[in-house]
C-alpha positions as protocol buffer text, in pm:
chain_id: "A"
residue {
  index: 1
  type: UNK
  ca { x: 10412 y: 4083 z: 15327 }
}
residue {
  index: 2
  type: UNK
  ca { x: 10084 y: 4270 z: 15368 }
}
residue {
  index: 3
  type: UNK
  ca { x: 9843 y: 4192 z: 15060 }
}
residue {
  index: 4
  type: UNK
  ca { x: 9720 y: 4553 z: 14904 }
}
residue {
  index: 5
  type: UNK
  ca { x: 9364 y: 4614 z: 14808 }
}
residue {
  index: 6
  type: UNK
  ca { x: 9211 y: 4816 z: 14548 }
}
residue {
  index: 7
  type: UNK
  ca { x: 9005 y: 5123 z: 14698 }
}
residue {
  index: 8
  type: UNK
  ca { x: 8644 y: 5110 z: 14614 }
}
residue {
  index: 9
  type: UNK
  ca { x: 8405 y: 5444 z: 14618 }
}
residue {
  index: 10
  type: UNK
  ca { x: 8094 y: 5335 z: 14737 }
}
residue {
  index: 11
  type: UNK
  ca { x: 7789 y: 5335 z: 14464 }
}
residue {
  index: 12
  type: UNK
  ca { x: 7508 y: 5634 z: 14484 }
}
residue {
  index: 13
  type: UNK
  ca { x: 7220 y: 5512 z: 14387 }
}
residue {
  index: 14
  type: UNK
  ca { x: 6973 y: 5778 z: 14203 }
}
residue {
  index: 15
  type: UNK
  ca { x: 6694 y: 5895 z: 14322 }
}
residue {
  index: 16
  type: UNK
  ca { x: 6376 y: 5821 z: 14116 }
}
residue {
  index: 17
  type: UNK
  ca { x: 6310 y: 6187 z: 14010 }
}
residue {
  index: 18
  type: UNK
  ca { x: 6703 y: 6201 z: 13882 }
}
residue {
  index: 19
  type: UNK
  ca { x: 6590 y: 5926 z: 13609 }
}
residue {
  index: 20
  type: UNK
  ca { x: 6326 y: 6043 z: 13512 }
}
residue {
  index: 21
  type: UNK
  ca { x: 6498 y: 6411 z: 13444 }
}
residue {
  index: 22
  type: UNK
  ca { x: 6835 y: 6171 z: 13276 }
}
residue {
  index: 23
  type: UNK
  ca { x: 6577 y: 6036 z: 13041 }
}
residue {
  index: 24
  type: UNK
  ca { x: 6392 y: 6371 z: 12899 }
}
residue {
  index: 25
  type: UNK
  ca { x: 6699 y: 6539 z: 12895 }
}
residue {
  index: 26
  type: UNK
  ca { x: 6782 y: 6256 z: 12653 }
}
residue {
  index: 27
  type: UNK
  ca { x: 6480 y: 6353 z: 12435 }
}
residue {
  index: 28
  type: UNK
  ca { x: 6587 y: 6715 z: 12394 }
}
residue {
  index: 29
  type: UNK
  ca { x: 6976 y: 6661 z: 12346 }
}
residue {
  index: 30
  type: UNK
  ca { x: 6826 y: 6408 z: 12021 }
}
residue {
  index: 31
  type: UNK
  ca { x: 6583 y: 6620 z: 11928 }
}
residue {
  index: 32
  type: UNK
  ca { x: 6308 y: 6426 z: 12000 }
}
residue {
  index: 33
  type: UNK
  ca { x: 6187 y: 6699 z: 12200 }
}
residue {
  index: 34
  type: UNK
  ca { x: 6268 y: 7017 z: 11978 }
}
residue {
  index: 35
  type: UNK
  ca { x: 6221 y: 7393 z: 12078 }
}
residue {
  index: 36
  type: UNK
  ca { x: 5846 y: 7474 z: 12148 }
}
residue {
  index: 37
  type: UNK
  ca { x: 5750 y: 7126 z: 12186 }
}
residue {
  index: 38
  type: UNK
  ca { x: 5518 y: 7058 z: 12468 }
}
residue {
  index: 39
  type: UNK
  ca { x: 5613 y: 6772 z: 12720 }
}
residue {
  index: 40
  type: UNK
  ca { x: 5326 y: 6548 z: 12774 }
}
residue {
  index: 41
  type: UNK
  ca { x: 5119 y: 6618 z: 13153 }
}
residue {
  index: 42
  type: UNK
  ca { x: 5224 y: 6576 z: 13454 }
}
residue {
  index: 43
  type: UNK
  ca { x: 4956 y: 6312 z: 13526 }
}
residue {
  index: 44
  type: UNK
  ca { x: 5077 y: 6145 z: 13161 }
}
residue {
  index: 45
  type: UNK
  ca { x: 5424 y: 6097 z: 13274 }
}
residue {
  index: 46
  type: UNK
  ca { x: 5343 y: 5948 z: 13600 }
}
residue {
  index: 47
  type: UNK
  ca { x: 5209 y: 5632 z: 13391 }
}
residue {
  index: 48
  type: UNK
  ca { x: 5474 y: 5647 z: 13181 }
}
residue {
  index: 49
  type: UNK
  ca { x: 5733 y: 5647 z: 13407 }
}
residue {
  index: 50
  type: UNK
  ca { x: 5545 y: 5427 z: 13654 }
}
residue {
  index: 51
  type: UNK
  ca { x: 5684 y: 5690 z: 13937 }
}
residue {
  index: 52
  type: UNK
  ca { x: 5495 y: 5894 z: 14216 }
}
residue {
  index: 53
  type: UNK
  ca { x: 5375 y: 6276 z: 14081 }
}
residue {
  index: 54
  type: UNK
  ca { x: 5617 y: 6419 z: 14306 }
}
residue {
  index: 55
  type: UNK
  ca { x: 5939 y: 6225 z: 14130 }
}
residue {
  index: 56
  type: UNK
  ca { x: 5788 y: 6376 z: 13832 }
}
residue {
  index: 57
  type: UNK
  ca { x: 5708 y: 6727 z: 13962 }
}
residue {
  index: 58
  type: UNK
  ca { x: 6120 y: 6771 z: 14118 }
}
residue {
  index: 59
  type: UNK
  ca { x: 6260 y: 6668 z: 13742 }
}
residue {
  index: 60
  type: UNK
  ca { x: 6068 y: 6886 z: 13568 }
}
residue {
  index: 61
  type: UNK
  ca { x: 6188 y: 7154 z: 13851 }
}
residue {
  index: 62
  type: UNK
  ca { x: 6553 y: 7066 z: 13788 }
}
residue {
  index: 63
  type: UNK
  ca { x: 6524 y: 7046 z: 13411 }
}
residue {
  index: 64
  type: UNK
  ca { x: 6357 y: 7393 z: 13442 }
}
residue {
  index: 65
  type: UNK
  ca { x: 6614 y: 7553 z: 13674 }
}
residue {
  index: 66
  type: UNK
  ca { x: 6844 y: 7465 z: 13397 }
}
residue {
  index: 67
  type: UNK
  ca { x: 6677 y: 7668 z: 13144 }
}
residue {
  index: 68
  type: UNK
  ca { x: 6592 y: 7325 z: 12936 }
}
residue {
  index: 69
  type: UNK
  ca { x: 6206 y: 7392 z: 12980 }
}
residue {
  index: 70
  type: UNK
  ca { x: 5990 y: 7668 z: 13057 }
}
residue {
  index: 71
  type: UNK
  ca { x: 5662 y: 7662 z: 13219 }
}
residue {
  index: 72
  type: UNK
  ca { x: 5378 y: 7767 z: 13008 }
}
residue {
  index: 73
  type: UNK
  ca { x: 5062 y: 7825 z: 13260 }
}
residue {
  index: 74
  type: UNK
  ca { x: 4841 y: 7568 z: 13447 }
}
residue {
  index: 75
  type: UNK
  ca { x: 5140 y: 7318 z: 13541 }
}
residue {
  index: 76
  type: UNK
  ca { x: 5229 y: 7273 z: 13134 }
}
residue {
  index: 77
  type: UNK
  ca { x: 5595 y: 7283 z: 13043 }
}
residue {
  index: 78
  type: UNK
  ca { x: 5720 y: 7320 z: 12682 }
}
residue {
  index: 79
  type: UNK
  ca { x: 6112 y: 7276 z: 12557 }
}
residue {
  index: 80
  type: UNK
  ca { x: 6269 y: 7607 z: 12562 }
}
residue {
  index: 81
  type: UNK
  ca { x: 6479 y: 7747 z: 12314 }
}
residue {
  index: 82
  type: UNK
  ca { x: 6859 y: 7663 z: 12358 }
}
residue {
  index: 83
  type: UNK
  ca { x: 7037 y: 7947 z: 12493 }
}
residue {
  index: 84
  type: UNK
  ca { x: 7437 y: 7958 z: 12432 }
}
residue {
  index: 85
  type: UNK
  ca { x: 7539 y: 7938 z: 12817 }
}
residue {
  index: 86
  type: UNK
  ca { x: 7893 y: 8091 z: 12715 }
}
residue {
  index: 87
  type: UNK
  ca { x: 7753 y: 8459 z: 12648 }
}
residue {
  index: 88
  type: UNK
  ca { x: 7708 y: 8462 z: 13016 }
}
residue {
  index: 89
  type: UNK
  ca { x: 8036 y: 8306 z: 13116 }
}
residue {
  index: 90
  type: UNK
  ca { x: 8243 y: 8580 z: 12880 }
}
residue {
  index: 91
  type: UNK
  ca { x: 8086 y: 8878 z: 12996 }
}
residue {
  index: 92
  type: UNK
  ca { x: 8083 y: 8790 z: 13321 }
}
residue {
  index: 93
  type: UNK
  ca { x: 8521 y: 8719 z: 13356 }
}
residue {
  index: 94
  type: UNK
  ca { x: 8552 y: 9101 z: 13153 }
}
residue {
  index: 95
  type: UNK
  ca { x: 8290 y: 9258 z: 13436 }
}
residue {
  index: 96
  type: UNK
  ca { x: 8517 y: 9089 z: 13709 }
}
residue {
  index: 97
  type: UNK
  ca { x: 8833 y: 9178 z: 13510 }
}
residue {
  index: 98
  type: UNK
  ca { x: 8927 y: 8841 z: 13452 }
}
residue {
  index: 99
  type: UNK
  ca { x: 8952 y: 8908 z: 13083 }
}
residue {
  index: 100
  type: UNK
  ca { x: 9061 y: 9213 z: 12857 }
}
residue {
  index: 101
  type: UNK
  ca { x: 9104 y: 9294 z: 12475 }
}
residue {
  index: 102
  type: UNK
  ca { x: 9399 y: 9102 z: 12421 }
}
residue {
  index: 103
  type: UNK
  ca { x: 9323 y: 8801 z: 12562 }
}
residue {
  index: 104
  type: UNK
  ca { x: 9035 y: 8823 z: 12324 }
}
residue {
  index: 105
  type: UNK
  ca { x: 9217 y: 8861 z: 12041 }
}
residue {
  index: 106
  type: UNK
  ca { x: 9432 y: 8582 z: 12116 }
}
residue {
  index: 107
  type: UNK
  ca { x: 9134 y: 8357 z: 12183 }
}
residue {
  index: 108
  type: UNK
  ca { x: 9010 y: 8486 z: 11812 }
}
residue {
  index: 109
  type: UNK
  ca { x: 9375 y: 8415 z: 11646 }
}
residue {
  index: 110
  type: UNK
  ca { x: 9345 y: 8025 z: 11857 }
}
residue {
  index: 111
  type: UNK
  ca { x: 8993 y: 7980 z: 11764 }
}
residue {
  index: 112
  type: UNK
  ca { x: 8899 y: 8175 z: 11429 }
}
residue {
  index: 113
  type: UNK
  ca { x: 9256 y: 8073 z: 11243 }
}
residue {
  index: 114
  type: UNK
  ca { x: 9176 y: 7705 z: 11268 }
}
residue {
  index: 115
  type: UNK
  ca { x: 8831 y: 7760 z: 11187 }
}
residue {
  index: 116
  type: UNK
  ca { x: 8944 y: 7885 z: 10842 }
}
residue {
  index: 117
  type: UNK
  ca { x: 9179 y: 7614 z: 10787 }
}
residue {
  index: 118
  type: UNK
  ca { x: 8883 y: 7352 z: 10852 }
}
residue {
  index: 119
  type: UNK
  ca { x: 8606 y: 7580 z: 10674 }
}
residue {
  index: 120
  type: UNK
  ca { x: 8875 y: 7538 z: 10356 }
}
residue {
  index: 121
  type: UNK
  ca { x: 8836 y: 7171 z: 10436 }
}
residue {
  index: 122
  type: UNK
  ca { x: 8487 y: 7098 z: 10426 }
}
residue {
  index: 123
  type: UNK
  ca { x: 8314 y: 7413 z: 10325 }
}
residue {
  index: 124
  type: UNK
  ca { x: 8041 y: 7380 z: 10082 }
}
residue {
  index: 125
  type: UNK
  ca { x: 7843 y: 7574 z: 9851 }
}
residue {
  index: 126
  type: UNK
  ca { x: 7592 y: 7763 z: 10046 }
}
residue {
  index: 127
  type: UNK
  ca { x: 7892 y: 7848 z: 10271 }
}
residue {
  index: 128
  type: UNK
  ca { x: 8073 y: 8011 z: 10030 }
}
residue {
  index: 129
  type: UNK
  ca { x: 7751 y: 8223 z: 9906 }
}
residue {
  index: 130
  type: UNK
  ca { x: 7695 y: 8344 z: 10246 }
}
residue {
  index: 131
  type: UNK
  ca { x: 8042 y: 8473 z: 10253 }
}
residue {
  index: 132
  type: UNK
  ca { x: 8027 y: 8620 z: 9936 }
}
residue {
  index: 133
  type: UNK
  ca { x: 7655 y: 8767 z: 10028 }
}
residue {
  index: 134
  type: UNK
  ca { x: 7804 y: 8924 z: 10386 }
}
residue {
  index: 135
  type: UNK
  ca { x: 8115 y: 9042 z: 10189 }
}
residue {
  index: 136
  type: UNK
  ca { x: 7868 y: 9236 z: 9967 }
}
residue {
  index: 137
  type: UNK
  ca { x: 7681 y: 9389 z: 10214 }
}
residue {
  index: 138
  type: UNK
  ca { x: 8011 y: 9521 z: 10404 }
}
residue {
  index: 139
  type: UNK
  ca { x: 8139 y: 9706 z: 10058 }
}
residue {
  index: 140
  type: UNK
  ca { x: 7744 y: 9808 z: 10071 }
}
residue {
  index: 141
  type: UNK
  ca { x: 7808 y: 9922 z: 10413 }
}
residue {
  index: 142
  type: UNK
  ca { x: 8126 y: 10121 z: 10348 }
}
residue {
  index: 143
  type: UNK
  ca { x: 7966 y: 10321 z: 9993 }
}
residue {
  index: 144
  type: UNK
  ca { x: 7708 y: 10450 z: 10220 }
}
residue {
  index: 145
  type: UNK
  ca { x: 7932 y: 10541 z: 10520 }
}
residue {
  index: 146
  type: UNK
  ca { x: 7703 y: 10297 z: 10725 }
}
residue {
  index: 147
  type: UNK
  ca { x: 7901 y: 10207 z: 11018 }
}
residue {
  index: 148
  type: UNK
  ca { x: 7621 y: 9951 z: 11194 }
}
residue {
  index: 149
  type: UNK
  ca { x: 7570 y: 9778 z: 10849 }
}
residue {
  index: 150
  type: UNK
  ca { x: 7892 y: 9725 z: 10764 }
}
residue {
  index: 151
  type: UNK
  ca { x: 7991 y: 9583 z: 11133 }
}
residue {
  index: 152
  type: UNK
  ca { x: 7710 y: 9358 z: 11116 }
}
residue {
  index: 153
  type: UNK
  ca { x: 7833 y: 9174 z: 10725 }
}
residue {
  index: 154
  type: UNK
  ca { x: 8151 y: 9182 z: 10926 }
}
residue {
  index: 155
  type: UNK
  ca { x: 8026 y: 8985 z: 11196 }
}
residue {
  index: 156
  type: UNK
  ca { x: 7819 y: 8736 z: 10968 }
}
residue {
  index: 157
  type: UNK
  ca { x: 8113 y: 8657 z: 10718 }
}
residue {
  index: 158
  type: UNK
  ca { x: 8346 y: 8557 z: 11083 }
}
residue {
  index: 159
  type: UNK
  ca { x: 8062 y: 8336 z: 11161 }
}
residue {
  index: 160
  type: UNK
  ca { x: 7963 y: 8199 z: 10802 }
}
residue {
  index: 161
  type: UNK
  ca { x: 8306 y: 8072 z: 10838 }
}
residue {
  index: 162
  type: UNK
  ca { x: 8256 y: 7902 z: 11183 }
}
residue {
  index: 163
  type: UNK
  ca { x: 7963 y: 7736 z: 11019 }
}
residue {
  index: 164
  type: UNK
  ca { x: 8144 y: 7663 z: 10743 }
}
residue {
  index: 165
  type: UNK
  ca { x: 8429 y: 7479 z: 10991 }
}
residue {
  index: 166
  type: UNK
  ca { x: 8172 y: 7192 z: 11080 }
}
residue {
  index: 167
  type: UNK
  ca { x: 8214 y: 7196 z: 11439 }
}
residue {
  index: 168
  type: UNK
  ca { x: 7950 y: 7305 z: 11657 }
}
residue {
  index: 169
  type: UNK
  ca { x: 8106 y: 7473 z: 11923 }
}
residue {
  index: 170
  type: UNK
  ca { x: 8332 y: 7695 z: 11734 }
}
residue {
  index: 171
  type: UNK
  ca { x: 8004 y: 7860 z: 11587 }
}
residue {
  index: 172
  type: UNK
  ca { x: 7873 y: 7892 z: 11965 }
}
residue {
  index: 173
  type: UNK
  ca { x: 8226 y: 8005 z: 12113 }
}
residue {
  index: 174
  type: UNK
  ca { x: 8149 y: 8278 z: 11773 }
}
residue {
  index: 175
  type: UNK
  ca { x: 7825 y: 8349 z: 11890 }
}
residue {
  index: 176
  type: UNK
  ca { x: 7987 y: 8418 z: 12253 }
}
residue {
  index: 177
  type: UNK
  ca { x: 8195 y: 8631 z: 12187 }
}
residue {
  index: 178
  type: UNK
  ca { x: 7987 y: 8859 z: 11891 }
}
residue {
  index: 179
  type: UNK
  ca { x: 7913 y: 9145 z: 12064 }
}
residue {
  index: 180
  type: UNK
  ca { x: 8217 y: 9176 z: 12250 }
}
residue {
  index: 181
  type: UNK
  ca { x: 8346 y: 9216 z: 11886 }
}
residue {
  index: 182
  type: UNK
  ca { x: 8132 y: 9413 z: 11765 }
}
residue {
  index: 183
  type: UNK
  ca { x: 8199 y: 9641 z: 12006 }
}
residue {
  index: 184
  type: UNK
  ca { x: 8548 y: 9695 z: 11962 }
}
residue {
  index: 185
  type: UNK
  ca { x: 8502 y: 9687 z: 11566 }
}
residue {
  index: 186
  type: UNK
  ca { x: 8234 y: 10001 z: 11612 }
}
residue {
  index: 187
  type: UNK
  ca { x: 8534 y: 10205 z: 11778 }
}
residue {
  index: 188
  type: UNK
  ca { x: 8809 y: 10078 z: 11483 }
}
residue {
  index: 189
  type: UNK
  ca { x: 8603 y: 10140 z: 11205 }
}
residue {
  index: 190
  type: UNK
  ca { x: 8646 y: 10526 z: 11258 }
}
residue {
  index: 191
  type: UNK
  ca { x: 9052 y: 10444 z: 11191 }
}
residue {
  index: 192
  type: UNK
  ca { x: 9110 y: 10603 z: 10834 }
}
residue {
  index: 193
  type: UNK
  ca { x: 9118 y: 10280 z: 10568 }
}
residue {
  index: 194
  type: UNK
  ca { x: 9065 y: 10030 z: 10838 }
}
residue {
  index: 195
  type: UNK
  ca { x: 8774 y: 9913 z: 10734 }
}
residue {
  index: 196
  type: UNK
  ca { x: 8867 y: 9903 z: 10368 }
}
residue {
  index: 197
  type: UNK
  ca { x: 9161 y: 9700 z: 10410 }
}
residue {
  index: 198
  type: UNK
  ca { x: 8910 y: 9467 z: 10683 }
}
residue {
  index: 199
  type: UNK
  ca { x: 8703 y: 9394 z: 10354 }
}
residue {
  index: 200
  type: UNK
  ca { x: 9038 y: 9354 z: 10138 }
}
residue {
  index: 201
  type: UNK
  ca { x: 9120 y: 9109 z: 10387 }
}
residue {
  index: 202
  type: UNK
  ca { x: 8777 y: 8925 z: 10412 }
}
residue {
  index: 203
  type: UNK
  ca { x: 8822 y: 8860 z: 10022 }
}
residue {
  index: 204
  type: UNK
  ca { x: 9196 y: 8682 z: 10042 }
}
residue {
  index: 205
  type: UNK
  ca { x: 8986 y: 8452 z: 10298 }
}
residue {
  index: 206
  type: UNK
  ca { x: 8768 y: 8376 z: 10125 }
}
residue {
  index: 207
  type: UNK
  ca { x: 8964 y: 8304 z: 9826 }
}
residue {
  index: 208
  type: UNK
  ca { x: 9179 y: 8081 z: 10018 }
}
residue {
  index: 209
  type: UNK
  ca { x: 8868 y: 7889 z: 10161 }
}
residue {
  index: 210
  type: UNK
  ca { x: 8756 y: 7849 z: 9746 }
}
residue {
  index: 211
  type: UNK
  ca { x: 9080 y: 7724 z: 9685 }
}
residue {
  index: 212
  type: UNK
  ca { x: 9034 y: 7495 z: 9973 }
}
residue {
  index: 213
  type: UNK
  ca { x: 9395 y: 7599 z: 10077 }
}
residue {
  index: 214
  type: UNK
  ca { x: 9379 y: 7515 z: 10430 }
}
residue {
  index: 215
  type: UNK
  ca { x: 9738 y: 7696 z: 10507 }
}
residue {
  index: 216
  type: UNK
  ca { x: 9660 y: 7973 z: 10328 }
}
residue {
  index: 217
  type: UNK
  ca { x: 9315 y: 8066 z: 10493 }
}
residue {
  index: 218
  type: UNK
  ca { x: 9506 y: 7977 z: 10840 }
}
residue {
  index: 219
  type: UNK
  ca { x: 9726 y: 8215 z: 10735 }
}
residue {
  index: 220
  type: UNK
  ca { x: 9542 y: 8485 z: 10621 }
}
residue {
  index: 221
  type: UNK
  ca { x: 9304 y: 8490 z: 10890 }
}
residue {
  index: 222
  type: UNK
  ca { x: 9569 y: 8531 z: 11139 }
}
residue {
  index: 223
  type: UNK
  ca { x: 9695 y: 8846 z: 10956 }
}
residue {
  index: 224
  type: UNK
  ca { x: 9386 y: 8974 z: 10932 }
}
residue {
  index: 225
  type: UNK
  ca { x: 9301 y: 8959 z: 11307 }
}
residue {
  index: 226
  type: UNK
  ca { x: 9677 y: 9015 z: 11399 }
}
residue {
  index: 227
  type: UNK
  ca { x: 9647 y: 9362 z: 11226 }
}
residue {
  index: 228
  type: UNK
  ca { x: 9266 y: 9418 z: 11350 }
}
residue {
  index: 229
  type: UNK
  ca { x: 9418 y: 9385 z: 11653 }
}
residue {
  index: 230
  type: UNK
  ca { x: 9649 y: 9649 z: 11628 }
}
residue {
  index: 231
  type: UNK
  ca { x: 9409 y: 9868 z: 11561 }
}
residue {
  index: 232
  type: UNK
  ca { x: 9222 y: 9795 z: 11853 }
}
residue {
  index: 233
  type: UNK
  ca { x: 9532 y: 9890 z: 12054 }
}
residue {
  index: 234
  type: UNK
  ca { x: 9561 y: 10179 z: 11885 }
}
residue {
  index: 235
  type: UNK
  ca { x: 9186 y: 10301 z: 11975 }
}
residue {
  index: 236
  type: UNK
  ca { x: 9288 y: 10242 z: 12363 }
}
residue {
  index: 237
  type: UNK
  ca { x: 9618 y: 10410 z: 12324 }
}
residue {
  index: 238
  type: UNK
  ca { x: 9435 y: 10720 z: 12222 }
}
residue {
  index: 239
  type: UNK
  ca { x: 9202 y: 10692 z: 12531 }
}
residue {
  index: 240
  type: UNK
  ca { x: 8917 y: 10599 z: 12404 }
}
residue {
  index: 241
  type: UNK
  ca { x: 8654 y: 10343 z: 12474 }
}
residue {
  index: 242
  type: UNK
  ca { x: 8537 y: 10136 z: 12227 }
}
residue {
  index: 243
  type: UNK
  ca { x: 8175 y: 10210 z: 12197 }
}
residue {
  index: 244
  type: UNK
  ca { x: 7880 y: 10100 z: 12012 }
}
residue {
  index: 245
  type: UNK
  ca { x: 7665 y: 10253 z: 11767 }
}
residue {
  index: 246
  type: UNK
  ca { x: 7970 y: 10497 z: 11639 }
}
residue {
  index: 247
  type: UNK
  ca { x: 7921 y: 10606 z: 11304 }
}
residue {
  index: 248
  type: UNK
  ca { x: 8179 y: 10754 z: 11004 }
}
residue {
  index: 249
  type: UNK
  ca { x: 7981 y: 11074 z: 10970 }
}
């Protein structure tokens, strides 16, 4: 009987520039290397890395394709800021039509119902002061018939609660998807007492998240988005586009 082998995939080996890119990109994902920072000159990381000045000169290209640094004139790089590479990806699916309202909405009910449930978890102080602060400003918003200020404490209470979850990339995924929100929340607030019972809503989530009810704030943020979305529906039933910069009148 014929003996059977393991398969083996034969070994790349890196190239020296690949290395050297591994190892700053290691510096900026710990923060060693923050936003701003300047990276140390081209003729400075030759010696350090022991490596020819064209090794060098190809990672700093690929790190820079990436977006990780940015030049800064006369052959100087610096750390740039970190961009949230999922604003891209979303808007580009809806402009191909590989993504519409609902499916939206159902990534918000997925994403932004758990979020509660963890934000009644491990929510602290200053967490629950920015929600109270951003549910202020919307009942600010609504007195003076301010459509833009109220949508924007609307926004920041969703994502003071994504920070408040403790996990990273729900407050990114938030971030992503914010002005795809906000534009469909400009077009609902013109619904008669939407908005009011929006900030009704906001307050029975928060006061689950206080009570550290996990369930409940699950709960009650799916209800709240469940019947947001409805009105969302509604708005496109009617023909009409949601828009930014709409105002109450």
């Amino acid at each position: 009987m014929a003996e059977t082998f393991p398969t083996y995939e034969p070994i790349e080996r890196q190239k020296v520039y690949e290395l050297i890119a591994e190892n700053l990109l290691a510096q900026i994902a710990g923060r060693r290397l923050k936003p701003g920072d300047a990276l140390p000159p081209e003729r400075e990381l030759t010696q350090r890395y022991q490596a020819g000045r064209s090794s060098v000169r190809e990672a700093l290209r690929m790190l820079e394709s990436k977006g990780l640094i940015e030049s800064v004139g006369n052959g100087s790089f610096a750390v740039a800021n970190f961009r949230n590479p999922l604003n891209n990806s979303l808007k580009l699916l809806l402009s191909l039509d590989e993504a519409n309202m609902r499916e939206i909405y159902e990534l918000r009910r997925i994403l932004e119902a758990e979020a509660a449930a963890l934000a009644a978890e491990r929510r602290s102080g200053a967490d629950i002061e920015e929600m109270d602060a951003a549910i202020a400003d919307m009942a600010a918003g609504l007195e003076s018939g301010s459509a833009d200020a109220y949508i924007d404490a609307d926004l920041h209470f969703h994502l003071a609660i994504a920070q408040a979850s403790g996990n990273r990339l729900v407050l990114h995924s938030m971030h992503a998807l914010r002005d795809l929100i906000r534009r469909a929340l400009m077009s609902i607030y013109l619904i008669p007492s939407s908005p009011e019972r929006s900030l009704e809503q906001h307050r029975l989530i928060r006061a689950a998240i206080v009570a550290q009810d996990a369930e409940r704030a699950r709960d009650e943020m799916r209800a709240h988005l469940v019947r947001v979305e409805a009105d969302v529906h509604q708005i496109v039933a009617q023909g009409i586009e949601p828009v930014d910069g709409a105002g109450r009148g």
